[in-house]
DOLUM-602815 format. One line per field, with one value per residue: residue number from 1; residue in one letter; x, y, z of N, C-alpha, C in turn. Coordinates in pm, 1 decimal. Layout:
# residues N
nr NUM:...
rest A:...
n.x X:...
n.y Y:...
n.z Z:...
ca.x X:...
ca.y Y:...
ca.z Z:...
c.x X:...
c.y Y:...
c.z Z:...
//
This chain:
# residues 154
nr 1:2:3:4:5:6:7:8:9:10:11:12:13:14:15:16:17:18:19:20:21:22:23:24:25:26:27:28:29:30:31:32:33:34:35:36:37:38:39:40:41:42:43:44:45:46:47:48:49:50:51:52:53:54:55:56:57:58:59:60:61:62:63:64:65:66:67:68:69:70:71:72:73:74:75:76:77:78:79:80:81:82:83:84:85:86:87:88:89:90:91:92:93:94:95:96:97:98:99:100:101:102:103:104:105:106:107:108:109:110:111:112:113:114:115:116:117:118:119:120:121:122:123:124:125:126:127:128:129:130:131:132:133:134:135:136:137:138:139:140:141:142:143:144:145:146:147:148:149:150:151:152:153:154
rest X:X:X:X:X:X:X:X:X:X:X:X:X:X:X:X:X:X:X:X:X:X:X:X:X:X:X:X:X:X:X:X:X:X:X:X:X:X:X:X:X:X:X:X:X:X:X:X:X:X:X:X:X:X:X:X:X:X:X:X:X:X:X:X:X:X:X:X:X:X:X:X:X:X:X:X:X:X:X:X:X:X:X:X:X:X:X:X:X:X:X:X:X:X:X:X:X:X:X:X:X:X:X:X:X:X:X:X:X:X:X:X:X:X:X:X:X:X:X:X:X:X:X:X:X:X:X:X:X:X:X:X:X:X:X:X:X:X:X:X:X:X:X:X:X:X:X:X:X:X:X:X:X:X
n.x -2224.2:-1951.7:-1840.1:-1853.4:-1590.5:-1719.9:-1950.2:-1762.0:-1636.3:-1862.0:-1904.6:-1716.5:-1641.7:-1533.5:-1670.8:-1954.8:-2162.2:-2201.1:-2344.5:-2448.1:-2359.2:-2187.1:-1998.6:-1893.5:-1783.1:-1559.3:-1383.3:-1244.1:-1032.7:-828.8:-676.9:-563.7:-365.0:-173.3:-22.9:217.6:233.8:374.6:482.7:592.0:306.4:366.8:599.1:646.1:713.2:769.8:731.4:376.5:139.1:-69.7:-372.9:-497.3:-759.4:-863.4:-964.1:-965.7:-772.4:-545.7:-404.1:-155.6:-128.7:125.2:306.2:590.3:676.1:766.4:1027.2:1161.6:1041.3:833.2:504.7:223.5:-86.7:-354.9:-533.7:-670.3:-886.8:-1087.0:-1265.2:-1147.9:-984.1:-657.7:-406.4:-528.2:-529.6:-327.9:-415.6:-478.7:-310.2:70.3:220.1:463.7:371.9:213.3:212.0:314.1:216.2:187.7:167.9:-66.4:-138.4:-188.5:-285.5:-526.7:-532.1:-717.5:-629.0:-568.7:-427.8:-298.0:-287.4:-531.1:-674.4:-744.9:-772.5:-1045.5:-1177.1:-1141.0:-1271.2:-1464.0:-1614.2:-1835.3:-1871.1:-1644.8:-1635.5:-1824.4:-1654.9:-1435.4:-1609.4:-1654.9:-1476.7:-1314.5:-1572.3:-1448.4:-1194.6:-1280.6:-1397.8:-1184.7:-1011.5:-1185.6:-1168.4:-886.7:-909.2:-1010.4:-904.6:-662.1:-724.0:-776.7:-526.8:-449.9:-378.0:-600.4:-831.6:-719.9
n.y 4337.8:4321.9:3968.9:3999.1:3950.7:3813.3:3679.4:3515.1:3344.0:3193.2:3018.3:2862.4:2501.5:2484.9:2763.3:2734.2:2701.0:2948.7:3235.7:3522.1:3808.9:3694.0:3595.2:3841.2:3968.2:3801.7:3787.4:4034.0:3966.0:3837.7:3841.7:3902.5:3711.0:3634.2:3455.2:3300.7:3143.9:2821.6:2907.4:2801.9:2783.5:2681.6:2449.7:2064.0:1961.4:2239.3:2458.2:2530.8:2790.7:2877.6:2907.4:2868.4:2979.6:2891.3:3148.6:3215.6:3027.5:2789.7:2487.2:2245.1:1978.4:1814.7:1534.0:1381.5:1075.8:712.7:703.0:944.5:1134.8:1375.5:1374.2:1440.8:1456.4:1571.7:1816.8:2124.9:2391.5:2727.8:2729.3:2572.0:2446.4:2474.7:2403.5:2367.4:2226.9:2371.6:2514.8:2404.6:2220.7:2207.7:2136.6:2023.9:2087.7:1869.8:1832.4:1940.3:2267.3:2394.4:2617.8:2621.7:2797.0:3123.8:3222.9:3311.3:3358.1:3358.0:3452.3:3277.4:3354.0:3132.7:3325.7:3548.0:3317.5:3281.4:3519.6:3529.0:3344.4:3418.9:3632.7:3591.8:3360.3:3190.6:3202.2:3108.3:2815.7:2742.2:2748.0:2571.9:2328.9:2309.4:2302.9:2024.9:1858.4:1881.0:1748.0:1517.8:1427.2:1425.5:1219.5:1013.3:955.0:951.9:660.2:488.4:513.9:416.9:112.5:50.1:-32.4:-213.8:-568.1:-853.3:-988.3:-1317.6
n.z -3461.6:-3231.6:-3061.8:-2688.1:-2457.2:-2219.1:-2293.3:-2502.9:-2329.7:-2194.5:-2408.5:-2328.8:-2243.7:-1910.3:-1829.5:-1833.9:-1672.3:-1509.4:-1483.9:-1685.0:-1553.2:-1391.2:-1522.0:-1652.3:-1431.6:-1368.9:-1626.5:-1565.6:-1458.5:-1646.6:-1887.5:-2268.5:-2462.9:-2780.9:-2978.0:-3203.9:-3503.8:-3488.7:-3237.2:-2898.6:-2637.8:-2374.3:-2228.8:-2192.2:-1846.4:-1774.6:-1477.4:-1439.0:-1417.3:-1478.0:-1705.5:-2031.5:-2265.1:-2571.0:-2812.7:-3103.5:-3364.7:-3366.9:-3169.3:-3122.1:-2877.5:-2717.8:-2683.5:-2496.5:-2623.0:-2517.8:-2601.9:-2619.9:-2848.3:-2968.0:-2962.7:-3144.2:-2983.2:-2971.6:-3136.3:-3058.9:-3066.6:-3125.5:-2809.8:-2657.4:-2345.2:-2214.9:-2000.0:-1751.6:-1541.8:-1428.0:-1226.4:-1022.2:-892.7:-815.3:-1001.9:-1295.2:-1635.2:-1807.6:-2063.4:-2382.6:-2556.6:-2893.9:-3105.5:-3408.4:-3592.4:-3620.4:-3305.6:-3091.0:-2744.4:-2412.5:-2046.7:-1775.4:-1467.1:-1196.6:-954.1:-1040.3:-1026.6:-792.9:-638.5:-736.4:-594.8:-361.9:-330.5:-460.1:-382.5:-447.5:-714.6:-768.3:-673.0:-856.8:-1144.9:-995.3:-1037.3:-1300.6:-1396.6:-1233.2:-1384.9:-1672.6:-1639.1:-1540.8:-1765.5:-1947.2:-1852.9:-1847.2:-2129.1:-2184.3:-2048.8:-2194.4:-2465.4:-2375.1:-2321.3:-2550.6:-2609.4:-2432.0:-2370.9:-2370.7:-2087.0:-1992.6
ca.x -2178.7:-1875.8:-1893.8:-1786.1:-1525.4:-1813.5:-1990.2:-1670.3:-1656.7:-1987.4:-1892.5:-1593.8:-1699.5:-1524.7:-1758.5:-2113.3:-2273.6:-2183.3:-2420.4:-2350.8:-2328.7:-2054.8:-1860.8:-1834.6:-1731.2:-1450.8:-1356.5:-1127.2:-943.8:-800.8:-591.7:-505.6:-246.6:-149.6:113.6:240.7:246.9:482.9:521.9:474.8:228.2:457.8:667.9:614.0:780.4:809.6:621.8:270.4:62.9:-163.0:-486.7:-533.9:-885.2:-858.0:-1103.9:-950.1:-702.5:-546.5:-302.5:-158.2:-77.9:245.4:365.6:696.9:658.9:900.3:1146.0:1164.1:1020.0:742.6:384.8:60.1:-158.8:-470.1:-524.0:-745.8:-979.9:-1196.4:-1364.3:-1108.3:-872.2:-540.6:-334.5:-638.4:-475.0:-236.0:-524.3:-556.8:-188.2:153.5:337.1:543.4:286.5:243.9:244.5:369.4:144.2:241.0:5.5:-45.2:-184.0:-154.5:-395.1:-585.8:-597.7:-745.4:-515.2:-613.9:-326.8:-318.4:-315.3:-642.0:-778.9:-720.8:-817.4:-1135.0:-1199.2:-1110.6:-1356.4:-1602.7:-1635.8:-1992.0:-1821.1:-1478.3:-1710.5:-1853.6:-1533.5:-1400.8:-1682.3:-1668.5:-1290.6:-1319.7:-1620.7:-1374.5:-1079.5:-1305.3:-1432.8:-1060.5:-950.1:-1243.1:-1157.0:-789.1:-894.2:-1084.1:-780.0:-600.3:-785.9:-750.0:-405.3:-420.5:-396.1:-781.1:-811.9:-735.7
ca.y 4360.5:4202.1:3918.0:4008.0:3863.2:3749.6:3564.1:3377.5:3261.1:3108.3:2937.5:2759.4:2455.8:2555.9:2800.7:2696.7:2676.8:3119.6:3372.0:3643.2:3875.9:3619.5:3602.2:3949.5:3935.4:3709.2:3856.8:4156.1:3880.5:3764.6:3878.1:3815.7:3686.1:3630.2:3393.1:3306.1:2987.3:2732.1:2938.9:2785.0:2817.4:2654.6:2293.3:1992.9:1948.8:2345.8:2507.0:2597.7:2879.4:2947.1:2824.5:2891.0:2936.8:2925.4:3249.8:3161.5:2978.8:2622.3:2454.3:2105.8:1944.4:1739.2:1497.8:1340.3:924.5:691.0:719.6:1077.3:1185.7:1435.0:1333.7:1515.8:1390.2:1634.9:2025.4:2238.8:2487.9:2752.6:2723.6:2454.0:2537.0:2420.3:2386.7:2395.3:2110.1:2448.9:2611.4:2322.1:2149.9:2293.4:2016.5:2057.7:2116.0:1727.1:1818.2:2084.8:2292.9:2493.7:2696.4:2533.5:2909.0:3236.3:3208.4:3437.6:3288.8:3448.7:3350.0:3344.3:3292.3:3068.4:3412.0:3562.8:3197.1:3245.6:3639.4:3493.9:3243.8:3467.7:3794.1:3591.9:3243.2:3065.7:3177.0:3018.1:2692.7:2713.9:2688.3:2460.3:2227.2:2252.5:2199.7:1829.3:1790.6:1862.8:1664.0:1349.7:1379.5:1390.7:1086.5:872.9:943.9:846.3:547.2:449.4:508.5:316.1:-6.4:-40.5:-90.5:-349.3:-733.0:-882.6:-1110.6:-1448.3
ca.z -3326.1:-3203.1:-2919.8:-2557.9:-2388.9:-2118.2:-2464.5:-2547.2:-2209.9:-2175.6:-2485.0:-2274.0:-2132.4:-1783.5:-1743.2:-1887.3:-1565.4:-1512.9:-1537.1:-1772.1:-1461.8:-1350.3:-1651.8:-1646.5:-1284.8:-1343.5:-1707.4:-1500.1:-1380.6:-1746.1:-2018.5:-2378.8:-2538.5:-2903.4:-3032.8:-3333.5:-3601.4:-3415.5:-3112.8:-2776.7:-2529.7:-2246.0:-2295.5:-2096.1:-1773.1:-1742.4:-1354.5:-1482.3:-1295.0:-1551.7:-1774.4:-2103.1:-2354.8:-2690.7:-2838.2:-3209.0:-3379.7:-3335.2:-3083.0:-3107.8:-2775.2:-2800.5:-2531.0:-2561.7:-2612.9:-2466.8:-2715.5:-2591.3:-2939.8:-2965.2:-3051.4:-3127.2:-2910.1:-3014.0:-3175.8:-3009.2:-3134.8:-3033.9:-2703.1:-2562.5:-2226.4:-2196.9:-1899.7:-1625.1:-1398.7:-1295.9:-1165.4:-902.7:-840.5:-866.6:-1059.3:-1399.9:-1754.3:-1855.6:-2254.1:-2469.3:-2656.6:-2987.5:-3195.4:-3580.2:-3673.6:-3506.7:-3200.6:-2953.1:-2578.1:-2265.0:-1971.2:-1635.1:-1387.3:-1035.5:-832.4:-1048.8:-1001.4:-605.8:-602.7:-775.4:-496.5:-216.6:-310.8:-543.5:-379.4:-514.5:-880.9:-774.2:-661.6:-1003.6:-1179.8:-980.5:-1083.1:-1436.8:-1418.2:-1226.6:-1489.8:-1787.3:-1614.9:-1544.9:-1930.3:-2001.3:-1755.8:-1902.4:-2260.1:-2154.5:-2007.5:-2312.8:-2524.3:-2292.9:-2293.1:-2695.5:-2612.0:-2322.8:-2379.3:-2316.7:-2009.0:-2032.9
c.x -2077.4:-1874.7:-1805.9:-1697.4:-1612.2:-1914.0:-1913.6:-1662.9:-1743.4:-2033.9:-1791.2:-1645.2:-1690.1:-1678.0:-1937.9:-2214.0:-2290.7:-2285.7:-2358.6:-2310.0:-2191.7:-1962.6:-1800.7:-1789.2:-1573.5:-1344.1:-1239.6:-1010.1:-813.3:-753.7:-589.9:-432.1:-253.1:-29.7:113.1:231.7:404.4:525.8:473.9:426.1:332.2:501.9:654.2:756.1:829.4:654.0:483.9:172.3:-67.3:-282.6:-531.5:-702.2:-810.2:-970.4:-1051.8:-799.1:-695.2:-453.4:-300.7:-112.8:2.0:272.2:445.5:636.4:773.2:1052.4:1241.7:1137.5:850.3:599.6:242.7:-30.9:-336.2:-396.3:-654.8:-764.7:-1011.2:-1270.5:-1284.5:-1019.7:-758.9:-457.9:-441.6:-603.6:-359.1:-304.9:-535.8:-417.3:-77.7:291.2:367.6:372.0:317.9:243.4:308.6:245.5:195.3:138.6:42.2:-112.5:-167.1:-335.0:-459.2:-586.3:-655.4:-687.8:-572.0:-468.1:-379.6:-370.9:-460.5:-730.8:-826.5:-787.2:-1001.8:-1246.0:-1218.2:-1226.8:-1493.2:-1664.6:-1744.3:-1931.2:-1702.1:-1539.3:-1717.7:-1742.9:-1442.4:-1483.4:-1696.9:-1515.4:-1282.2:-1423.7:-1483.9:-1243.9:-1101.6:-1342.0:-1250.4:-1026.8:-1035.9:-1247.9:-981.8:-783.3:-946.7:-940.3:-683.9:-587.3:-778.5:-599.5:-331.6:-485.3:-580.4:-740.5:-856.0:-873.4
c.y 4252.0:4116.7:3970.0:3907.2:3783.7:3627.8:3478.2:3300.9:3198.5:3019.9:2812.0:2643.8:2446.0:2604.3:2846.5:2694.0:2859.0:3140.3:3464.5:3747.9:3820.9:3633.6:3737.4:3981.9:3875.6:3772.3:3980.2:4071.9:3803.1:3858.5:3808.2:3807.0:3622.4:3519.6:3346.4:3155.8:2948.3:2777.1:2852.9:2844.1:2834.9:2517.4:2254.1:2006.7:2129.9:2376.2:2558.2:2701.5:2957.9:2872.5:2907.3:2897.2:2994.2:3031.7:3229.9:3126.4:2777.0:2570.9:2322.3:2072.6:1797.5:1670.4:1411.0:1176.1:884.4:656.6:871.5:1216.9:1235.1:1377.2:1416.3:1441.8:1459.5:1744.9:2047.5:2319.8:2574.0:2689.6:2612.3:2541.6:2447.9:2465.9:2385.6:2326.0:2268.9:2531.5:2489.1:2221.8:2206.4:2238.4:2080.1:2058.2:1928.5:1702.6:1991.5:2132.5:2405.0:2551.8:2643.7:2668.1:3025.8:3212.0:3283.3:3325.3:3429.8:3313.6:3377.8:3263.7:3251.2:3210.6:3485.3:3437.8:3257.9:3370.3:3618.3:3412.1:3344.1:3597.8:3716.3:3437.0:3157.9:3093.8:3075.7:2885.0:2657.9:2661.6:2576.4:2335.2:2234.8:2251.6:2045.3:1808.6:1762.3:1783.9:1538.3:1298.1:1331.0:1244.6:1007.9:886.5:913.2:761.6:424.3:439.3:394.2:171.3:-47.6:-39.9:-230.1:-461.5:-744.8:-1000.0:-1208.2:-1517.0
c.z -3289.4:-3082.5:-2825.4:-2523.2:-2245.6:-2226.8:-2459.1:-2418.9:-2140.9:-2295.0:-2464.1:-2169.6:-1957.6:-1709.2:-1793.7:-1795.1:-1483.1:-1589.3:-1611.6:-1678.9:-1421.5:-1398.2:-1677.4:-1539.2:-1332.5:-1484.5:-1643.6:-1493.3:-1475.7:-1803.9:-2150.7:-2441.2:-2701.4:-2949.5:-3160.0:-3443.5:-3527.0:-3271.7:-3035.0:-2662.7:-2393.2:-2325.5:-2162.1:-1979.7:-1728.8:-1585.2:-1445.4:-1390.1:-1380.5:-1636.9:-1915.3:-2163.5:-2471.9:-2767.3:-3010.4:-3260.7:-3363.8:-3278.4:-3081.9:-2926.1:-2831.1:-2656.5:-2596.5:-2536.1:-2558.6:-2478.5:-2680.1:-2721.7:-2924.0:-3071.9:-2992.9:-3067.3:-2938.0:-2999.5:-3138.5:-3076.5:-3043.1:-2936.3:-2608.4:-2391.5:-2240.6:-2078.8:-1732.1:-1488.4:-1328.4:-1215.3:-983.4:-852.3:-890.4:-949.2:-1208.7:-1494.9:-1798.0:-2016.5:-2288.4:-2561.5:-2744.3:-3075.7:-3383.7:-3626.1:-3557.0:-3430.7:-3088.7:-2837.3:-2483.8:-2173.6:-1861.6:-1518.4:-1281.8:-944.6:-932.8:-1036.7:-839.2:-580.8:-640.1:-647.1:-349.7:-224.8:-400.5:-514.4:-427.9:-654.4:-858.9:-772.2:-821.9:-1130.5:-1159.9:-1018.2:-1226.4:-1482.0:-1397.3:-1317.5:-1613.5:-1750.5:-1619.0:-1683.4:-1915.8:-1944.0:-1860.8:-2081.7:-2275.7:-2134.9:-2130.8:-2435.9:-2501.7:-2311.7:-2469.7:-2699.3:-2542.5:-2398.4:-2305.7:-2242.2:-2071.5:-1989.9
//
């Protein structure tokens, strides 16, 4: 039997805290897309309005250094999201991501985020809380990064 698209999505840490009733709730709201070896997703500094999951494949994320030369910064797998900060601010994409194999996503755009929110609000809550979870992981595994680069007080 093959898995549901309400399955893979209770495999995304997003939305781990969804009922399967939920996930299939919110599931209408999504699409999937396909791309190719080297294609990209989006490139940094382009408007973002959308949020990726990875359902298979592999995606590097690339952010330019200050050389203005491109660096892998991490590849994504199954079950990750990519771009989720456009779900919640309307600023440029802060990396590039390209696919290192052909890749399945499910996409959910800003306006099914918002149609989500507006007809299904305690799910939209839900989401929104395992987004700032997965943003503050991210921040404090940046900041950690970070700190093996800084000088140690005198």
């Amino acid at each position: 039997m093959s898995e549901s698209l309400a399955d893979y999505l209770g495999q995304v840490p997003i939305f781990s805290n969804l009922t399967l009733p939920e996930l299939q709730t919110i599931e209408k709201y999504m699409f999937f897309n396909k791309v190719e070896l080297g294609e990209f997703v989006f490139k940094e500094g382009e408007k973002g309005d959308y949020v990726c999951f990875v359902m298979h494949g592999a995606l590097d994320v690339i952010k330019l250094n200050q050389h203005a030369q491109p660096v892998v910064i991490t590849t994504l797998a199954k079950g990750s999201s990519i771009g989720e900060m456009a779900l919640i601010d309307k600023l440029t994409r802060s990396a590039s991501v390209r696919a290192c194999t052909t890749s399945g996503l499910i996409v959910l755009t800003r306006k099914g985020f918002e149609m989500i929110l507006k007809l299904h609000p305690e799910i939209g809550i839900k989401i929104l809380k395992g987004i700032s979870s997965l943003l503050s992981i991210n921040l404090r595994k940046t900041s950690d990064k970070l700190a093996e680069f800084m000088p140690p007080l005198a």
